[in-house]
N, C-alpha and C positions, 0 to 999 in steps of 0.2 A: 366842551360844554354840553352835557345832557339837556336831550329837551325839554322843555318845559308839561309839564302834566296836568290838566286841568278839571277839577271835579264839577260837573254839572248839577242839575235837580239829581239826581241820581244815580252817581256811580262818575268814571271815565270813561268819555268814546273818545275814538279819533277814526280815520282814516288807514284798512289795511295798509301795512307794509309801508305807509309811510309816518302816521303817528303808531297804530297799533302796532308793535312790535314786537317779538317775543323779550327783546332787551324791557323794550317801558313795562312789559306786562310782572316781566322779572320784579322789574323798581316798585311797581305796586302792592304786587304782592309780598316783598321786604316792609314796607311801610306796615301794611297791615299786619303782620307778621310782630312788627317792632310794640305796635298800638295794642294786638293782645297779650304780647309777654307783660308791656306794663302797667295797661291797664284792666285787664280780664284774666279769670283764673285759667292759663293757659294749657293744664293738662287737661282741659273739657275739650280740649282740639276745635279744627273748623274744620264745617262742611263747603265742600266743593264741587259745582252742578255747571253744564254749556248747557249752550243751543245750536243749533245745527246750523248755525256760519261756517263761511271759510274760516277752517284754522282757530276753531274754539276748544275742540278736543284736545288738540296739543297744545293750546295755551292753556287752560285747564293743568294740562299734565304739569307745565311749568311750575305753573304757581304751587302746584299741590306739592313739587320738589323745593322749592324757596320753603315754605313756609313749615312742612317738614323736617329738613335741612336748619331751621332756626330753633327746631325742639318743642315744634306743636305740632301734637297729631292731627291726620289727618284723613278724612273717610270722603274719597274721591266717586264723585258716580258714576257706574257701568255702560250706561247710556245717554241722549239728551235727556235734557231735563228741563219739567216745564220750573221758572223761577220759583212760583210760589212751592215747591215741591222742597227745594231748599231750604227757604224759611220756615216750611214746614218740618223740616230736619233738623235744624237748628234749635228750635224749642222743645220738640219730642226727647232730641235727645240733648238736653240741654249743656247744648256746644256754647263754646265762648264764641263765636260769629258764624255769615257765610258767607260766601265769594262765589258769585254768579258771572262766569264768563257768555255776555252779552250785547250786543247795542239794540234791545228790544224790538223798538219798528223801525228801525233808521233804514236807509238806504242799505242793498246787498252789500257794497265793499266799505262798508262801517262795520265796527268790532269795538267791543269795550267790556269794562268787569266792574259791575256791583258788589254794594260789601253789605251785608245785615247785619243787625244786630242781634245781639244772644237773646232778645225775647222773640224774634222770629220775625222780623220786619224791615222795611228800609234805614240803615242808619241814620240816627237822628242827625242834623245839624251841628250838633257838641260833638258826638261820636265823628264825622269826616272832617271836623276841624283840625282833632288832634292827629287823625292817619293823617291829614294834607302836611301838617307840621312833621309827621316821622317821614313821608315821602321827601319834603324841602332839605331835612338832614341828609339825606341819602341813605341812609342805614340800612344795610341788610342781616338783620342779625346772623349766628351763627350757635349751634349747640349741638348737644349728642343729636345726631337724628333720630326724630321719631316716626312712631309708624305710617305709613299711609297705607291704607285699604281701599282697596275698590266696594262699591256698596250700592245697590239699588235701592235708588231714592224716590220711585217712581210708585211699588206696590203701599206701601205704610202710607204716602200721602193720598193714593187712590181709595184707598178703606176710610178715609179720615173724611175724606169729601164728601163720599158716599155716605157717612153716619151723618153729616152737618144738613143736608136735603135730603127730601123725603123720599127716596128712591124706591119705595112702597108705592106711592101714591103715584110719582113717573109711568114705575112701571105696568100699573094697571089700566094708562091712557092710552087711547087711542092715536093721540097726537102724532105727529108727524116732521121729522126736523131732518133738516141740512146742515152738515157740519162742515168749517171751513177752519183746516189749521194754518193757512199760508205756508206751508213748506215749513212751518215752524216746529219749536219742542212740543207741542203741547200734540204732536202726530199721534194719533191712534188712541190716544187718552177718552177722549169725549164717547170716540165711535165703539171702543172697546166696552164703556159703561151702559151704553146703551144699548150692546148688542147683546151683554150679561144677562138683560131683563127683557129682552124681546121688544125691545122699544122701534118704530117704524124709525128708521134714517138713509139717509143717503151720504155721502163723505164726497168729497173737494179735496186737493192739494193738503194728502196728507204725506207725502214723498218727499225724501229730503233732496233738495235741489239748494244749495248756497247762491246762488244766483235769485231768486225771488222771481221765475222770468215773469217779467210784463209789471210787475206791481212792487213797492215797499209790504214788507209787512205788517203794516197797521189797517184795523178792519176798518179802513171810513172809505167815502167816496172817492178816487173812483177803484181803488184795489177792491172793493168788494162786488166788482160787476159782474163776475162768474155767479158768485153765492146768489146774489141779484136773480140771473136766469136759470138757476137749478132750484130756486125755493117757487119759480114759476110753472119750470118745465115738470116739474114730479111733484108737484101739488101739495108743496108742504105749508104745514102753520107757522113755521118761521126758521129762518136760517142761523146760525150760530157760530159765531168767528172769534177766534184768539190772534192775538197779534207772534209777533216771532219766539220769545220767552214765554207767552202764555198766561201771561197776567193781566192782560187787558181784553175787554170783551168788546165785542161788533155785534148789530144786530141787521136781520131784513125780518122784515112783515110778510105776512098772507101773501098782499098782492105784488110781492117784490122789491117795495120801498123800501126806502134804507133808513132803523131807524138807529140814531145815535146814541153814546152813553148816556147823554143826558136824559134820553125818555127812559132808557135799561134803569138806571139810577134810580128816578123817579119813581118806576112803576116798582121799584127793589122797594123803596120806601115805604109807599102807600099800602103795599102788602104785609112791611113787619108792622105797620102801624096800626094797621084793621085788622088781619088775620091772626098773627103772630102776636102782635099786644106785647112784645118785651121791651125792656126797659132801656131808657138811656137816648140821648140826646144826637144831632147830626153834624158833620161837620165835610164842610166841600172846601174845594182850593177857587180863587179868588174868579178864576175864570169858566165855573159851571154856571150852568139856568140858575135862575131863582126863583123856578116852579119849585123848587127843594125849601127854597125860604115859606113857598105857602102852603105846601106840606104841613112842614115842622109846625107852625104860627097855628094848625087848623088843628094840628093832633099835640097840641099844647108841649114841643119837644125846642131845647131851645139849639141855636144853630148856629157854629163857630164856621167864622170864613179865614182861609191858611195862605199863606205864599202859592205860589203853584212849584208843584213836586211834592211825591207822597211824603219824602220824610216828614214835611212839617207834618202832615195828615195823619202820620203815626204818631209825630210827637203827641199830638194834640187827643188821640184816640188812648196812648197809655196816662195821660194827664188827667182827664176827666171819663166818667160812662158815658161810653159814645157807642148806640147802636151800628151807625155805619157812616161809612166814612168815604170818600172818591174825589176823583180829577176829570179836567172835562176829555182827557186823551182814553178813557175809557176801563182805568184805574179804580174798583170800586172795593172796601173791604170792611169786614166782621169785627168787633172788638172779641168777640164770643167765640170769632176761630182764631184769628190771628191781625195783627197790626199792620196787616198786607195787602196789597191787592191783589186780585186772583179770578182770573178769566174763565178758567174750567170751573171755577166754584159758582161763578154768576151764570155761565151758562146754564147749572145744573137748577139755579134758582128760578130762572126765568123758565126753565122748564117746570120746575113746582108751583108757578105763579100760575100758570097757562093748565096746569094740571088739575089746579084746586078752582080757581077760577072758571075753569070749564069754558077758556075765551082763546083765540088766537090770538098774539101778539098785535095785530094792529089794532084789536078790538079792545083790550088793555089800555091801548098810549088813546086809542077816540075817547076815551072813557076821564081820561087826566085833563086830554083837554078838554072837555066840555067842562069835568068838576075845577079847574080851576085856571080855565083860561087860555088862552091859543097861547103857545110860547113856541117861538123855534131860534132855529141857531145854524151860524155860518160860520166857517175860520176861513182865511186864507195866509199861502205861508209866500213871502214877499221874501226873495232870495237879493238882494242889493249889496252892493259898497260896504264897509262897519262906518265909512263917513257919512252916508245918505241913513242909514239907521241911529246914528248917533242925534243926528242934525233932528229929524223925524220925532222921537222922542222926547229931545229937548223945545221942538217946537208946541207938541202937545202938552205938555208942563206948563208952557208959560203964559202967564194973565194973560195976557192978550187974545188967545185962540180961543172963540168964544161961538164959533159954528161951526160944525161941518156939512156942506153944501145946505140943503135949506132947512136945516136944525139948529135950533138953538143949545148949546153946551148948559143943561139945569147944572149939573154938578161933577165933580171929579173927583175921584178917588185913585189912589199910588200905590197900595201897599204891596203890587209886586207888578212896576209896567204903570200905562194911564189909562185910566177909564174913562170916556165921557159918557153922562148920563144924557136923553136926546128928549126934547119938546115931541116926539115924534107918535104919530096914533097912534093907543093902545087897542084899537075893536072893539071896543065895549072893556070887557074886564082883561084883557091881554097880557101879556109881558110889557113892562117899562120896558125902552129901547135902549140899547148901551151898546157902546162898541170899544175895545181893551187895546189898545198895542205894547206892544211886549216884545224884547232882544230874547231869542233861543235862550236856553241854558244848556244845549248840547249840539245847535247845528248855527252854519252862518246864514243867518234868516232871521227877520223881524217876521211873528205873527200877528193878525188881526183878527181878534174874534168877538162877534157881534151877537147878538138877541133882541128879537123884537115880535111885534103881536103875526105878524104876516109873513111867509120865504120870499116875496118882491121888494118887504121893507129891508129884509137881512140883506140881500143882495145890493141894494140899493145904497145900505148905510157900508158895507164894507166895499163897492166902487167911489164910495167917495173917501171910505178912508185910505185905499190903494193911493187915488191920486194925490190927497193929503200928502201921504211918505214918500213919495213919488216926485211931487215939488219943488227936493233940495235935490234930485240928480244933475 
């Protein structure tokens, strides 16, 4: 009996050499394989991109052989590769998909493979419906083989980025950045753009190490305490971090603080809004700020809230005009480049923002919240039982739970996880208080992620909702 294969928000992880294996990675890659013979025009081939995991170069080779082997071409890349670099290859050269061998920030002995869609983005929800249905069958096609190429997917997406921000305007600043790739694909990318233009930086963990030592690769607390003390010790205006695939961004401030997507997002917004002036409306996944909601409300833009996981984000970005679009894991993207998220692309922007603005980064985010309010934000990721997260969740659901510790529950919201909304101070004009729990869609962990006007009220509302889920042990 083949294992079972499970698609998360985005793509399949598992566990090296015990769920990831080159056999499942085989299975996947047949499935996908099966989904563009019949449903995409399959002589537009698919593009195939890693990142520097254990054993993603040779699962890469795999799949680019399956899929091949099934009589879809196939243009494999020379090097890591950051994600969005793929979906950036996939719509340039309008491939019928692409396959991203990754488990983005997961833990080092996690591994997994993403599939895009032929407009250059996370496959929608429709689109891994039908692969999960060719995977269920088993099928691995077979036909003439076709070509596979090796192909550098790194240069064409680098000029693309480079034309999307102002790298005129970068490069005539004085500013001064820290870059942090975590050991991840997005190595030498960032440091390389800036060093074209004489731009001041310093570089971090840009070496490829599969081990991650000391941190996950996702830029939040505490994996980003290096970037932390190098944006202190060499005197930069802000630090700049990609997670392991390089489509999610990290940030630090001036004075070392760590600031999250949600202020990156934020300040991304206020600037296309006042500065840029282009057109089109906003849309976040279920668990960002909703400094984003008083954004939008103030610059008259209207604002769609999605499941969490970019696909909906894309669905929802190729549905209507959607200036931009994100997740609260750090996920933010362009209708106007691509249906993606994309970490080197934000970093470059927050670089344009700090450029034109003539402000450090943290002078940026004191600026948001004074215009619209104190808002801050806390997750915590609660590793438990699947029976203490089941119990957990269905406990939150139901009428009866009507406080958590001295709040009163105003309202609730489901549409991906429970939300309670909290009686709790806002500071004057602050963040409404809420706090989310939510079952992973790719790790065994219930998360908890809260907002409110104060970091002692976040702290406060997510120790009580630890002990909440905590209860049924």
């Amino acid at each position: 009996m083949p294992q079972e294969i499970k698609f998360g928000t985005d793509g399949w992880r598992g566990i090296i050499a015990d769920d990831f294996t080159f056999d499942n990675v085989r299975r996947v890659a047949g499935a996908i394989a099966s989904f563009v013979l019949k449903y995409e025009d399959a002589k537009r081939g698919v593009i195939i991109g890693f990142d520097t995991r254990f054993a993603s170069p040779m699962a890469a080779k795999a799949a680019a052989e399956v899929i091949a082997g099934a009589g879809v071409p196939v243009k494999l890349a020379n090097d890591y590769t950051p994600t969005p670099a793929v979906s950036y290859a996939v719509k340039s050269n309008g491939a019928a998909g692409g396959v991203m061998v990754t488990s983005s920030h997961n833990p080092w002995n996690w591994n997994g493979v993403k599939f895009k869609g032929k407009f250059g983005g996370s496959a929608t929800p429709a689109i891994m419906k039908k692969v999960e249905e060719e995977l269920l069958a088993g099928v691995t096609p077979r036909g003439t083989k076709a070509a596979l190429v090796d192909t550098d997917l790194r240069t064409p997406y680098i000029a693309a980025v480079c034309r999307f921000a102002d790298m005129e305007l970068i490069g005539k600043t004085r500013l001064k950045f820290a870059i942090d790739s975590m050991y991840g694909s997005g190595r030498g990318v960032l440091a390389g753009i800036l060093q074209e233009r004489g731009v001041q930086h310093v570089v971090i963990r840009q070496e490829v190490n599969p081990l991650f030592p000391g941190i996950n690769p996702e830029p939040i607390e505490p994996h980003i305490a290096m970037l932390r003390e190098t944006v202190v010790r060499e005197k930069c205006d802000a630090g700049l971090a990609t997670d392991g695939d390089a489509d999610r961004i990290g940030a630090v401030a001036e004075d070392g603080s760590f600031v999250d997507s949600h202020k990156c997002f934020s300040v991304l917004l206020q600037w296309l809004v006042t500065r840029k002036k282009w057109p089109g409306d906003v849309v976040r996944a279920f668990n960002t700020t909703r400094m984003l909601d008083r954004i939008a409300a103030k610059h008259g833009r209207k604002l769609y809230e999605t499941q969490i996981g970019f696909k909906y984000t894309a669905d929802v970005m190729m549905e209507h005009e959607i200036l931009i679009g994100g997740e609260e894991s750090g996920g933010i993207g362009y209708s106007r480049f691509l249906p993606e998220r994309d970490g080197i692309l934000n970093c470059l922007l927050l670089a344009n923002v700090m450029a034109e603005e003539g402000k450090p980064l943290g002078k940026l985010v004191a600026d948001l919240q004074r215009e619209y309010g104190p808002h801050y934000y806390g997750r915590r990721d609660l590793h438990i039982p699947d029976e203490v997260k089941r119990s957990a969740i269905q406990r939150a659901g139901a009428e009866k739970t009507q406080r958590l510790g001295r709040y009163r529950v105003v309202k609730k919201e489901n549409l991906d996880g429970v939300k309670f909304f909290l009686d709790a101070p806002t500071n004057g004009n602050g963040a409404e208080a809420w706090i989310l729990f939510r079952a992973s869609g790719t790790e065994p962990l219930l998360r908890a992620y809260a907002e409110a006007a104060s970091p002692e009220l976040v702290t406060e509302i997510l120790s009580e909702g630890e002990k909440f889920v905590r209860d049924s042990e």
